[in-house]
N, C-alpha and C positions, 0 to 999 in steps of 0.2 A: 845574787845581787852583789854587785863589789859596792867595797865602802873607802875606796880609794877618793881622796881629795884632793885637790892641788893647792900648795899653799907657799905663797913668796916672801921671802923675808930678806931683810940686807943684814941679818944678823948671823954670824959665822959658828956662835954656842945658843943652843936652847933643847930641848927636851923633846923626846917623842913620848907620849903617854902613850898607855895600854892599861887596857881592865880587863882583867878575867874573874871568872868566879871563884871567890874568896872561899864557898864552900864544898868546894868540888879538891878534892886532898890528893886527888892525880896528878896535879899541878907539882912538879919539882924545882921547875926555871923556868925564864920567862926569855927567851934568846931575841934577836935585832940581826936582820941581814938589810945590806943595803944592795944597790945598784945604780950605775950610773950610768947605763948603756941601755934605761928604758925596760926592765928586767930580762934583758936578754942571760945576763950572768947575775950573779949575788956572789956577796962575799960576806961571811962572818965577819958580825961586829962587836957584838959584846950579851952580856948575860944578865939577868937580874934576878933577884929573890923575888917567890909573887906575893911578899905582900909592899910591896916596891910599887910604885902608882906610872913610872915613866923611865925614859933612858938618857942620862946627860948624851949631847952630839955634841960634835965638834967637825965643823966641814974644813977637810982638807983645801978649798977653792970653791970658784964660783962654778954655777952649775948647776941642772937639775938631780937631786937625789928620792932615788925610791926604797920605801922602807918596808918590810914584811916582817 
């Protein structure tokens, strides 16, 4: 089941959150790829610590953006 959502905003910075299990110690990084070609391609975004709740964005332009 995807858990993919479509979501609009006129704001150009805001946060993608992510939750993984805080007790599972597999976890090293928490990575962000984007796409804006509908996932045809992905490009690396950025990386976070897991115990980091989200990922600051910042969209280059208007547009739809998909995140994995």
């Amino acid at each position: 089941a995807s858990s993919a959502k479509t979501i609009a905003t006129r704001l150009t910075r805001f946060n993608v959150p992510f939750r993984i299990n805080q007790n599972d110690v597999s976890f090293l990084e928490v990575q962000l790829f984007l796409s804006r070609d509908e996932g045809r391609t992905w490009q690396f975004y950025g990386r976070q610590k897991t115990d980091r709740t989200s990922f600051p964005f910042v969209a280059d332009g208007d547009g739809a953006y998909w995140f994995a």
